[in-house]
Steps between C-alpha positions, in 0.01 A plus 500: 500500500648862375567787731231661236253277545523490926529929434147476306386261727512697787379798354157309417494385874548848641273700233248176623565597852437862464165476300360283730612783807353740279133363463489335845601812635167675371279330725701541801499939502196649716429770246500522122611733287424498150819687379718268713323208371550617086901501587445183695396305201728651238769337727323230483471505128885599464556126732306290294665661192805390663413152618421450129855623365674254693294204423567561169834538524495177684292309267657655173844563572490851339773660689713156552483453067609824413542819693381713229142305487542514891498886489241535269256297706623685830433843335136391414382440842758721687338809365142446586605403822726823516191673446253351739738559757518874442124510426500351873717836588313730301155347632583682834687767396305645247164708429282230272555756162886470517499146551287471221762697248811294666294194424465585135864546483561173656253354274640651117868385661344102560356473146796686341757205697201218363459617189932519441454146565248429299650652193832307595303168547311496151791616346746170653279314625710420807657706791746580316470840408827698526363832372197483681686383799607836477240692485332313784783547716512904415090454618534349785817728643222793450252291671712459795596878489160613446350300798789605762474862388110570520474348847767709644385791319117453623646428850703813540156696345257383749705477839492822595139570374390186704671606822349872453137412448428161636442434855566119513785273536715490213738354623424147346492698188850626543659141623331345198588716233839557559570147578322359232678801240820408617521156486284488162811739376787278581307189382357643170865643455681167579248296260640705204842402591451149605268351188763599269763335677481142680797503783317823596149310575648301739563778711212755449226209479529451890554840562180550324295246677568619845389906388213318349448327836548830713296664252186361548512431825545894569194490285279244723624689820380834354145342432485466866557880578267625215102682560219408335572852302499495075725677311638714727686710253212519261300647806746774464608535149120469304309698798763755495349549134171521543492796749339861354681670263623749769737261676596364165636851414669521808672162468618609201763781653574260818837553381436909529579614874158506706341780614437527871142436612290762661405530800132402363567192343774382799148547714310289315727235380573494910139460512440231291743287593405543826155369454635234289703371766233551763271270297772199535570524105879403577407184534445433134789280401467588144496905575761687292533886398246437211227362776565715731503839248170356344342444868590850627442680197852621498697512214825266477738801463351688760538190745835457374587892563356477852666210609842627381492827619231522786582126672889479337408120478345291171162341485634158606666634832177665614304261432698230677562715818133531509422163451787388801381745738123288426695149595625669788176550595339201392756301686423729845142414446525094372869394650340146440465558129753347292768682260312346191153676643681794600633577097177410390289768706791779466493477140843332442545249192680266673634373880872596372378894455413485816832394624672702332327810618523399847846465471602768327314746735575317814761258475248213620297246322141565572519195792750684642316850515178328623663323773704848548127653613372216684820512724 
């Protein structure tokens, strides 16, 4: 039995293992969420695309025959898979309109690579297509580039917009994108190297498996952390769009200076969000600056100005300092409540939010603080 064939053997077993964690995993979080659950299953459609490479490698000998047929055949399923993995990044990193124009680009790129091969097949009728070969590997070094730049590029474009007007934990958002962006970059860029050449498999192949491995494991642990909340960037992005045509003119010079509110409109956006947070409305998991603008009948920019200059904070520090001086309370009045029941009635996403906020503001886990008052 060839190194190859225990390399490609292997791979099927792990790319088993990991579909299976995948779609047993579903029915095991408390909450779903539908965005979470699109990127879920294009994993799981990049594994089986796997699992099916290597069992024909196994069962035809592609890659042990000839290296050139070998790379032909790894090309075809590597770059659908390349793309359902960043699909799975873009899925929760990007507003539903974008993702629809990176799709189409991933799309024209897989029937450009199919139909190279195509032409090259009815033309030899066999894998052996040097001039094609060419062209296909030209097609799928732009495929690799393509999906490692537009995932960084989306990821850099909605972090700080995320942090600014969302009020929930993003944190699983961060962890996930970053891990899975890095670690689909060194793969992707490895792959190009190590198809063309065989020594090289032999040591990116494992190196591969065990990112894969970390990969979606970091993607089953963030399933656990997540809030029954859809597209939380489109919430942002498409509502942001819809408002009157007065805030859309003044979005359009958010890169002019801003003027200083009057004294007026400092009284009544004080106002307003005072009687929004009298009437509990923190509590809303899925609140962001578009909800609460619409709910106060404040404009976004005005908000914006009167955070920044009035409070010197941003809409996602306010809102959590309100929302952990309510657990404080909460906890004063239920000690016997649990951490889970505590995030849920404060308006936190998840039980790590709540940690973190306790510990950032007092150095204690939320145990700690309750036992703290009941000393």
């Amino acid at each position: 039995m060839s190194s190859l064939f225990l390399l490609q053997y292997t791979c099927l077993l792990v790319f088993a293992m990991q579909t299976l964690v995948l779609v047993v995993s579903r029915f095991q979080v408390s909450v779903v969420n539908r965005q979470y659950e699109k990127s879920r299953w294009s994993l799981v459609a990049a594994a089986v695309l796997l699992m099916i490479h290597y069992g024909l490698q196994m069962a035809c000998g592609f890659r042990a025959h000839s290296d050139d047929a070998g790379v032909i055949v790894n090309i075809l399923f590597y770059t659908p898979v390349t793309f359902l993995v960043a699909h799975s990044i873009l899925n929760l990193e990007c507003e539903k309109r974008r993702r629809r124009r990176y799709d189409l680009l991933f799309g024209i790129l897989l029937v450009a690579t199919f139909v190279a091969f195509g032409n090259g097949w009815l033309t030899r009728n066999s894998l052996y297509m040097p001039y094609e070969q060419m062209v296909l590997h030209t097609l799928y070094l732009v495929s690799m580039l393509t999906s490692i730049v537009i995932p960084l590029c989306e990821i850099h474009r909605n972090r700080s917009r995320v942090e600014a007007e969302t009020g929930g934990d993003i944190m699983p958002y961060v962890r996930y994108t970053w891990a899975g962006y890095l670690l689909f970059c060194c793969t992707s860029l490895a792959l190009v190297g190590a198809i063309m050449w065989r020594p090289l498999l032999f040591v990116i192949g494992p190196a591969v498996l065990l990112s894969a491995v970390i990969f979606n494991l970091s993607f089953v642990a963030m399933g656990y952390n997540l809030a029954p909340i859809d597209e939380v960037l489109t919430d942002v992005a498409d509502a942001s769009q819809s408002m009157d045509d007065g805030d859309a003119d003044e979005s359009a010079s958010d890169n002019a200076a801003p003027e200083p509110l009057s004294p007026e409109m400092v009284r009544i956006v004080e106002a307003a969000l005072a009687a929004w947070c009298a009437e509990k409305n923190f509590r809303d998991t899925t609140v962001n600056m578009v909800k609460l603008s619409q709910s106060i009948g404040v404009v976004r920019r005005v908000l914006s100005i009167y955070f920044d200059q009035h409070l010197h904070t941003t809409f996602r520090i306010w809102l959590s300092d309100i929302r952990f001086k309510e657990a404080q309370d909460y906890i004063k009045a239920h000690p016997e409540y649990t951490n889970e029941s505590v995030s849920s009635a404060c308006g936190f996403t998840s039980r790590s939010q709540l940690y973190k906020i306790f510990s950032d503001r007092t150095g204690m886990t939320p145990r700690e603080w309750r036992d703290g008052q009941m000393a």
